[in-house]
One Martini backbone bead per residue (centre of mass of N, CA, C, O) as a GRO file, in nm:
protein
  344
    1UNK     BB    1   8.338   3.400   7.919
    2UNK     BB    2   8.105   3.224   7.835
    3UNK     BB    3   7.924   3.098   7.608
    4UNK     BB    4   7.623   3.166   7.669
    5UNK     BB    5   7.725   3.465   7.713
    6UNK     BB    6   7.781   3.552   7.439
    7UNK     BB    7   7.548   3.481   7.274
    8UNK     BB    8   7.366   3.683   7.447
    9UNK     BB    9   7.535   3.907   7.358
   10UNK     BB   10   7.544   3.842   7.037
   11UNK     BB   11   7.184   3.887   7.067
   12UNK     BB   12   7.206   4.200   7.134
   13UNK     BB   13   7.357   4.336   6.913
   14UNK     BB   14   7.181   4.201   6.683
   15UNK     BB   15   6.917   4.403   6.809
   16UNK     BB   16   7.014   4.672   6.978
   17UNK     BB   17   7.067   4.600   7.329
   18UNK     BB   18   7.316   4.728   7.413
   19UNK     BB   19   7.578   4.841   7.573
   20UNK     BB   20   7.825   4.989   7.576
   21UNK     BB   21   8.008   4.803   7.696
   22UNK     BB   22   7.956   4.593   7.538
   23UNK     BB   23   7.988   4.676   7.249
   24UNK     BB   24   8.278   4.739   7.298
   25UNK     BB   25   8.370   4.407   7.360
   26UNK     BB   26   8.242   4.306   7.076
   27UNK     BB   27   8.501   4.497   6.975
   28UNK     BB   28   8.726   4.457   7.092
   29UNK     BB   29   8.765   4.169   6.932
   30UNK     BB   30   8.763   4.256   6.654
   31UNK     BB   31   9.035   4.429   6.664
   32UNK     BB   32   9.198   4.231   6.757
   33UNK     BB   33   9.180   3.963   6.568
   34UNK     BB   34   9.185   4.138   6.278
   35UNK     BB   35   9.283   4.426   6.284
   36UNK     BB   36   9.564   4.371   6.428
   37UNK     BB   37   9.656   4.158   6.222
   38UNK     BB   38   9.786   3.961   5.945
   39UNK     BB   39   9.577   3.997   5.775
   40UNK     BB   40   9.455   3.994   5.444
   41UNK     BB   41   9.215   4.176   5.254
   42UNK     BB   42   9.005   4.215   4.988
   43UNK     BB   43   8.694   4.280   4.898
   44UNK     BB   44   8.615   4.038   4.782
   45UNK     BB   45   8.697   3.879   5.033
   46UNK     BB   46   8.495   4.036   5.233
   47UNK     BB   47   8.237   3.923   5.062
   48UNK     BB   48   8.291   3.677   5.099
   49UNK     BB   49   8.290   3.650   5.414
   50UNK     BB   50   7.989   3.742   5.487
   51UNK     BB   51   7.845   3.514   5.366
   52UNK     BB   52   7.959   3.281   5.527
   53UNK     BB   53   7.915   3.406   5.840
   54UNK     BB   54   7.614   3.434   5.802
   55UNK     BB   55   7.495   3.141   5.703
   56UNK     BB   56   7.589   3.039   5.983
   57UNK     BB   57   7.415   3.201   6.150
   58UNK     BB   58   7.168   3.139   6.060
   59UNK     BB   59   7.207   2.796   6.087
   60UNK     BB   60   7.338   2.894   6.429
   61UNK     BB   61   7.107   3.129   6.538
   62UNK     BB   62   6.789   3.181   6.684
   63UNK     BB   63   6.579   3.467   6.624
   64UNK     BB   64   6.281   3.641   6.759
   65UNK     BB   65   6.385   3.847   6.625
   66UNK     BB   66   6.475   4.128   6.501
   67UNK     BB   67   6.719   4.307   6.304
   68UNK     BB   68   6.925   4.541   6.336
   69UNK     BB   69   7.063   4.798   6.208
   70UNK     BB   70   7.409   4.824   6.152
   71UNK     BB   71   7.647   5.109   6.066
   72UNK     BB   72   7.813   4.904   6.007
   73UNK     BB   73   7.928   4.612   5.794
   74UNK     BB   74   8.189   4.537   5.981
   75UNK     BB   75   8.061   4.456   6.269
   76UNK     BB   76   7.898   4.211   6.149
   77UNK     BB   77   8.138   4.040   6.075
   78UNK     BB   78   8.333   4.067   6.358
   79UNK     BB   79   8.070   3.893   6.528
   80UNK     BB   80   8.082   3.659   6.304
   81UNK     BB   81   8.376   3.593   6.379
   82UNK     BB   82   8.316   3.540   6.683
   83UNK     BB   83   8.121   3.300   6.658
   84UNK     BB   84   8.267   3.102   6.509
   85UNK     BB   85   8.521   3.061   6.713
   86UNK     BB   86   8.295   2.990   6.963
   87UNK     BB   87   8.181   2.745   6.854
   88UNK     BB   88   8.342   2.613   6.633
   89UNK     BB   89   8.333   2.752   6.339
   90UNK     BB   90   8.664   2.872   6.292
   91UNK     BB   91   8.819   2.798   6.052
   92UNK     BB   92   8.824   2.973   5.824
   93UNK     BB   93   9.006   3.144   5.945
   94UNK     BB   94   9.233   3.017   6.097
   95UNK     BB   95   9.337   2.884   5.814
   96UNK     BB   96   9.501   3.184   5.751
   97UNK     BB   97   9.735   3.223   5.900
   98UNK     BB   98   9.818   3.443   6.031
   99UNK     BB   99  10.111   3.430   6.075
  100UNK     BB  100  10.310   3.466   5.820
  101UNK     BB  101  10.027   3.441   5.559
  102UNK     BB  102   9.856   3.378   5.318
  103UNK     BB  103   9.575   3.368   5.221
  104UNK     BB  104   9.240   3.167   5.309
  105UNK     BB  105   9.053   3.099   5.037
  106UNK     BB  106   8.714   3.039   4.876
  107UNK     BB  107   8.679   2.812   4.610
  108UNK     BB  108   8.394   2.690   4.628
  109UNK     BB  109   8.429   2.603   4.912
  110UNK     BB  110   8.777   2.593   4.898
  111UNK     BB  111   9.036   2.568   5.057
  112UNK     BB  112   9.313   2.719   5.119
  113UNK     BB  113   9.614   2.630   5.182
  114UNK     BB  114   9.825   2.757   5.432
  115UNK     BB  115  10.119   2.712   5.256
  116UNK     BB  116  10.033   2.904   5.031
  117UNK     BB  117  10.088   3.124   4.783
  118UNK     BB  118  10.061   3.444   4.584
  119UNK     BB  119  10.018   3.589   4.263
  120UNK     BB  120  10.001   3.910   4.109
  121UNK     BB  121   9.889   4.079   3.807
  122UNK     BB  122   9.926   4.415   3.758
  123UNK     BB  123  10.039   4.461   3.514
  124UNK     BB  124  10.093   4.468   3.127
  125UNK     BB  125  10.232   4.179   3.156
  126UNK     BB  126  10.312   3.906   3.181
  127UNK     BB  127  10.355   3.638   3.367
  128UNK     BB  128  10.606   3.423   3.517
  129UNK     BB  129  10.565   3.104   3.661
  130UNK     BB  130  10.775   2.866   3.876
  131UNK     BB  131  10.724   2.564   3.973
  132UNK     BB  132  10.836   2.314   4.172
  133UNK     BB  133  10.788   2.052   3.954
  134UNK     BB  134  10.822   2.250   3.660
  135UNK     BB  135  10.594   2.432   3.615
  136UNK     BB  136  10.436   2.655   3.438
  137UNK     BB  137  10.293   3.041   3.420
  138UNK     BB  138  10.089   3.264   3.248
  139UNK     BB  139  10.023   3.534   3.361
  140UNK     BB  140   9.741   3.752   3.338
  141UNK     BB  141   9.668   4.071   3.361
  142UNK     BB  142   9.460   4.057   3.649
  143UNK     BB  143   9.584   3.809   3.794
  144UNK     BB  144   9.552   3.535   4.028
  145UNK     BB  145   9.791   3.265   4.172
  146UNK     BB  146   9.790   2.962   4.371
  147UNK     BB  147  10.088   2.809   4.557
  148UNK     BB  148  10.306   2.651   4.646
  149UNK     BB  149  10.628   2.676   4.782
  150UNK     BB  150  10.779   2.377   4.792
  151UNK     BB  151  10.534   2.167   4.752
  152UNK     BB  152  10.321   1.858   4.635
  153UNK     BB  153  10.052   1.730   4.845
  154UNK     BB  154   9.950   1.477   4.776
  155UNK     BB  155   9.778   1.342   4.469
  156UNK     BB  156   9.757   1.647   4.376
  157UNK     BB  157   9.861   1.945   4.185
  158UNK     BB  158   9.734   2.247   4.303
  159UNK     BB  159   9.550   2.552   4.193
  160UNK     BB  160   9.458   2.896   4.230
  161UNK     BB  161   9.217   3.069   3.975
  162UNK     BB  162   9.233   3.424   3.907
  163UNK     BB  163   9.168   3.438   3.601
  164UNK     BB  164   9.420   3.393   3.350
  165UNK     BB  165   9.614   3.116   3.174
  166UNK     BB  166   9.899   2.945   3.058
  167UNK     BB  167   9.991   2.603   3.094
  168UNK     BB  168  10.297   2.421   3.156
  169UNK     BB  169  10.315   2.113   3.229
  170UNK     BB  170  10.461   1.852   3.423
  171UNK     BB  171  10.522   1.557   3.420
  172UNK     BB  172  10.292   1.319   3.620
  173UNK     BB  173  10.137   1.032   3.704
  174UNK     BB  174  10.115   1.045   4.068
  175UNK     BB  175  10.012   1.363   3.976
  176UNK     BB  176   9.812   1.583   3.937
  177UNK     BB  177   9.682   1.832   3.769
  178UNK     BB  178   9.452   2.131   3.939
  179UNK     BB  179   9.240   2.377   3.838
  180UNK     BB  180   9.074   2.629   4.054
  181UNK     BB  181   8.815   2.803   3.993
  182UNK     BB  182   8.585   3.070   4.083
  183UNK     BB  183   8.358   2.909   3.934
  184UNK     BB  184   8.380   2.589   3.980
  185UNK     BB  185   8.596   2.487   3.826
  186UNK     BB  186   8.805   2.198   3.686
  187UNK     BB  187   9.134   2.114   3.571
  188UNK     BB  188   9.275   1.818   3.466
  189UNK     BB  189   9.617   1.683   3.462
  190UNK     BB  190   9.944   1.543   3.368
  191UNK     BB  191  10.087   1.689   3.079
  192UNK     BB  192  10.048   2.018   2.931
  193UNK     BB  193   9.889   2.271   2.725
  194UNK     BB  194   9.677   2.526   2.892
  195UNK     BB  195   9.386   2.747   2.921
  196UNK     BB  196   9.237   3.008   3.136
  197UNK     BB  197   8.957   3.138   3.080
  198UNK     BB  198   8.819   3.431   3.231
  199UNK     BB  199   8.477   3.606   3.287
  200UNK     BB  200   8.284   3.824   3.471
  201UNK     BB  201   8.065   3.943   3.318
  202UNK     BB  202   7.991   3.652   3.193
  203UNK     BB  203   7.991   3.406   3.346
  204UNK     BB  204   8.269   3.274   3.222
  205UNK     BB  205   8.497   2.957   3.126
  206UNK     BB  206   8.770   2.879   2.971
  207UNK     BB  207   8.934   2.599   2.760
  208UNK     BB  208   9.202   2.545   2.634
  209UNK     BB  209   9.391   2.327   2.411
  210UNK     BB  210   9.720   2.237   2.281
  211UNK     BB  211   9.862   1.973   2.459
  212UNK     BB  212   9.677   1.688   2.497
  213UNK     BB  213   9.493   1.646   2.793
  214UNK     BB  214   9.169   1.732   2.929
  215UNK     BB  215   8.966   1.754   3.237
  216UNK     BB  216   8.643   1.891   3.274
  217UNK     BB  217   8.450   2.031   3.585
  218UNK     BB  218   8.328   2.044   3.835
  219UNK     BB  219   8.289   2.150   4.191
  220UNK     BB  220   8.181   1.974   4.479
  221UNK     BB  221   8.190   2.075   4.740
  222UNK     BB  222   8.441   2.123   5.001
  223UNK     BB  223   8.676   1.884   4.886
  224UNK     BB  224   8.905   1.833   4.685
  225UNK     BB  225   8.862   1.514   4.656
  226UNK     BB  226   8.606   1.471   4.517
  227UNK     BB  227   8.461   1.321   4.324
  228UNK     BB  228   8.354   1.319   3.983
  229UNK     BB  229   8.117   1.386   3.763
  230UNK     BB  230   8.097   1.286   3.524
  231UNK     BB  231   7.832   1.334   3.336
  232UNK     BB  232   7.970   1.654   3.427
  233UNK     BB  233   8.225   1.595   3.203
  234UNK     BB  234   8.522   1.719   2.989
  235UNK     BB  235   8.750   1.586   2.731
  236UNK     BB  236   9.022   1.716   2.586
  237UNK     BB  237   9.172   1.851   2.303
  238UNK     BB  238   9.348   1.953   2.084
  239UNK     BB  239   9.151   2.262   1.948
  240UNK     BB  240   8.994   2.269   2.182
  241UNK     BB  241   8.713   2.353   2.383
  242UNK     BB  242   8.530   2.477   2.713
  243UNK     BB  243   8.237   2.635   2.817
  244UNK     BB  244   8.147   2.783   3.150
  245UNK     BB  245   7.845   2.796   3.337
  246UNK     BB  246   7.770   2.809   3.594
  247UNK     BB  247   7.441   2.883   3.641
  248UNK     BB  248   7.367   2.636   3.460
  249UNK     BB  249   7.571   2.357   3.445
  250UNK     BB  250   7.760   2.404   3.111
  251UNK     BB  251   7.856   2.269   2.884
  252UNK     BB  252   8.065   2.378   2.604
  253UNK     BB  253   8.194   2.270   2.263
  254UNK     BB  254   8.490   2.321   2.077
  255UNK     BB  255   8.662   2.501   1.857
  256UNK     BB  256   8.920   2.682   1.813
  257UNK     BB  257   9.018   2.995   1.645
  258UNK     BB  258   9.311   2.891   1.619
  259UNK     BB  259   9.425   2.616   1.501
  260UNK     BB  260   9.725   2.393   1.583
  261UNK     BB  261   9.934   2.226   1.493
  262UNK     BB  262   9.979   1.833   1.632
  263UNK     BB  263  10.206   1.730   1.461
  264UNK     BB  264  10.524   1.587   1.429
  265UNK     BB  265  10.656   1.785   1.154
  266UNK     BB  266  10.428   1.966   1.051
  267UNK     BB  267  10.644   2.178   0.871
  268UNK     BB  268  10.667   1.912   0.686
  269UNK     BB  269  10.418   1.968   0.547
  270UNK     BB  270  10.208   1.939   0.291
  271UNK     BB  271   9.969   2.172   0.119
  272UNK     BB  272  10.073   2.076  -0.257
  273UNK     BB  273   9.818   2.004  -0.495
  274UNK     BB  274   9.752   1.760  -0.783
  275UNK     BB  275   9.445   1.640  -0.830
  276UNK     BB  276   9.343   1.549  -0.518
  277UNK     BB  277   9.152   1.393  -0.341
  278UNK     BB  278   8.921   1.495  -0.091
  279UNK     BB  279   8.977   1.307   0.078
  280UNK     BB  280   9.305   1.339   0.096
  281UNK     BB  281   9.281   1.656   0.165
  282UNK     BB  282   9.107   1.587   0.487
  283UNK     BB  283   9.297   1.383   0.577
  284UNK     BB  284   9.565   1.568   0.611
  285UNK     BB  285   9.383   1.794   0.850
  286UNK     BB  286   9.346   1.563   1.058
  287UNK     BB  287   9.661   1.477   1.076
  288UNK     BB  288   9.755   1.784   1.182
  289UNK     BB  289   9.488   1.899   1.341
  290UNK     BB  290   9.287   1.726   1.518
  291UNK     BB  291   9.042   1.687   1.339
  292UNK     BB  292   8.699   1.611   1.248
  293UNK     BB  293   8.610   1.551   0.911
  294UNK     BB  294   8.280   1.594   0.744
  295UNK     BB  295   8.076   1.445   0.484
  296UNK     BB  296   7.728   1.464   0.331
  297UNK     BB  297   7.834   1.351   0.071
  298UNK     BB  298   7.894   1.097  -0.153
  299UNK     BB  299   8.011   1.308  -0.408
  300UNK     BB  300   8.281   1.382  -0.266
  301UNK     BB  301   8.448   1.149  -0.427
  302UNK     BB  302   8.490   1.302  -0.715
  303UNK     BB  303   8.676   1.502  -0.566
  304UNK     BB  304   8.898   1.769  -0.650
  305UNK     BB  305   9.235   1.906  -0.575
  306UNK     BB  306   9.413   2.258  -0.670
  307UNK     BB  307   9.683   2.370  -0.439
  308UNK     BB  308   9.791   2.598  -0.273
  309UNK     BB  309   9.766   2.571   0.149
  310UNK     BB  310  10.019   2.647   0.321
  311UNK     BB  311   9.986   2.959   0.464
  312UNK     BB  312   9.723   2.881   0.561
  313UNK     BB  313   9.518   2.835   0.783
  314UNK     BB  314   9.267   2.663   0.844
  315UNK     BB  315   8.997   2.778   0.767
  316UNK     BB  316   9.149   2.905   0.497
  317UNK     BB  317   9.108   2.641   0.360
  318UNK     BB  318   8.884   2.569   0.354
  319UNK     BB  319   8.756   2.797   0.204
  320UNK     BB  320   8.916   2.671  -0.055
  321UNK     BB  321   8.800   2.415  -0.077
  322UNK     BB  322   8.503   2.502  -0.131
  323UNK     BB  323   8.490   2.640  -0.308
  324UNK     BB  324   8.622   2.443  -0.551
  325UNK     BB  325   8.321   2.272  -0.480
  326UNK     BB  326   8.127   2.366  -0.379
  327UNK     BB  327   8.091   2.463  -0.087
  328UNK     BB  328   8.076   2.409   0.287
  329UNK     BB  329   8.126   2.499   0.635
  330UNK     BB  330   8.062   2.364   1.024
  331UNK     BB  331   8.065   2.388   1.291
  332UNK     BB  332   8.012   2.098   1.557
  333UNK     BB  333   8.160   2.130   1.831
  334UNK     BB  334   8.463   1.914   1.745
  335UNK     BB  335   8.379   1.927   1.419
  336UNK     BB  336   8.355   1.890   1.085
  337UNK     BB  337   8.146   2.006   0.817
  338UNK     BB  338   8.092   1.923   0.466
  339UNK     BB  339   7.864   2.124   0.237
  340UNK     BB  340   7.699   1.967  -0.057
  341UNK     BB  341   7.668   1.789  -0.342
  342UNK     BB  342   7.956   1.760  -0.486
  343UNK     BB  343   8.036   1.526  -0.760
  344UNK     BB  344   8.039   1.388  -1.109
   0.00000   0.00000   0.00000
């Protein structure tokens, strides 16, 4: 069958206007194809496969008719994976690597190399996974990510996450590291350890960072590897954390709920002052835990604290220091900000 008359079959068939034999002809070929194929697919990845043979359906393929409903919804997929393959659109499916490979679906429009294998955690407790480079991830259950079997080839260093997950990177300068979540977010590092948290319910990505710098962007078009907007991208320090939310194409920046000291030997500093000045004790805990904190009132400078504060996480520090000055903490952004009259 050439390319015109199958064209012509394939308008007749989503007109609703076949005969057996031909609709059978276009079943058959989609059972051939799909259905006794090799290929995996979740439901998930049905509803996104749907959803990108139809849009290209729509912009290569004018009907002057009605389309009537077809009482399969898998059926129209399959004509729909028919159209792509003879036309020359059908690379998306192609490369899913039929034989013997795990399926190469699209995060945000970026198909998986289909070299990649990938792991679900099923379970109810985290699962670690060493990848090819010496970087771990600790998947949380409920979550899945994608990843070379043997090696990490060109620039740099693709995972991509559905779910949850925690990264301990193993530094490369001449490779990043990039993970690519489903929401359309991109964290990209050298060497660091950071969480990577998905919402689905609330259609938002959160990424902490623990240690190191993360850079974390969009991730627009098809290219896995095309520069990113500045613009709309936030590098993150250890403590910081930012919310995106694809809907808005938003980040918000924050610090995490639990900050963890992030100098070296922090767990040799002390925090059991007698007497000292309010600068000094407030320079203390940005030198421990990498967050700068300001004073609204230069009376600030008047102010002494005595105390032991060596067992109380951050929040609950500052909030012993400000009670005894009569103040308040504020977070706004990745900064802290202390408010109060000072003293005299």
């Amino acid at each position: 069958m050439s390319q015109p008359e199958f064209d012509s079959l394939l308008e007749k068939y989503l007109a609703g206007k076949c005969s057996q034999a031909e609709e059978a002809a276009v079943l058959e070929w989609y059972q051939t194809f799909i259905q006794d194929s090799d290929i995996s697919m979740s439901a998930s990845e049905k509803e996104g496969l749907e959803r990108k043979v139809w849009s290209n359906i729509r912009s290569n393929i004018r009907l002057d008719r009605k389309i009537f409903a077809i009482n399969s919804i898998w059926k129209k997929i399959g004509v729909a994976a028919s159209l792509l393959l003879i036309s020359g659109l059908g690379a998306y499916l192609i490369n899913r690597e039929i034989h013997n490979a795990s399926p190469t679906i699209a995060f945000d429009d970026v198909a998986i190399p289909a070299n990649y294998t990938s792991t679900s955690n099923d379970s109810k407790e985290t699962k670690t996974i060493q990848l090819i480079d010496g970087s771990s991830v600790s998947l949380q259950p409920g979550s899945k990510i994608y990843y070379p079997r043997q090696s990490f080839n060109g620039n740099s260093r693709d995972v991509f996450l559905a779910g949850n997950a925690f990264f301990e990177v193993a530094a490369n300068p001449d490779q990043h590291f990039m993970v690519y979540t489903s929401e359309g977010m991109i964290a990209e590092v050298l060497g660091t350890s950071f969480y990577v948290l998905q919402d689905t319910e609330r259609k938002k990505v959160e990424v902490e960072v623990i240690s190191g710098k993360v850079s974390v962007y969009e991730h627009h078009g098809r290219s896995r590897h095309r520069e990113r907007d500045t613009a709309s991208s936030v590098i993150l320090s250890p403590n910081q954390k930012v919310t995106y939310k694809p809907e808005h194409n938003r980040f918000v920046t924050t610090l995490v709920e639990k900050p963890q000291p992030v100098k070296i030997h922090a767990d040799q500093e002390t925090f059991s002052f007698e007497e000292a000045k309010l600068s000094t004790v407030l320079e203390t805990l940005e030198d421990v835990y990498g967050i700068q904190i300001e004073v609204n009132n230069p009376g600030f400078a008047n102010c002494h604290f005595t105390g032991d504060i060596s067992k109380q996480d951050l929040y609950e520090k500052l909030d012993v220091i400000c009670k005894s000055v009569q103040a308040a903490y504020e977070i706004k952004g990745t900064m802290i900000y202390i408010n109060g009259n000072g003293c005299k």
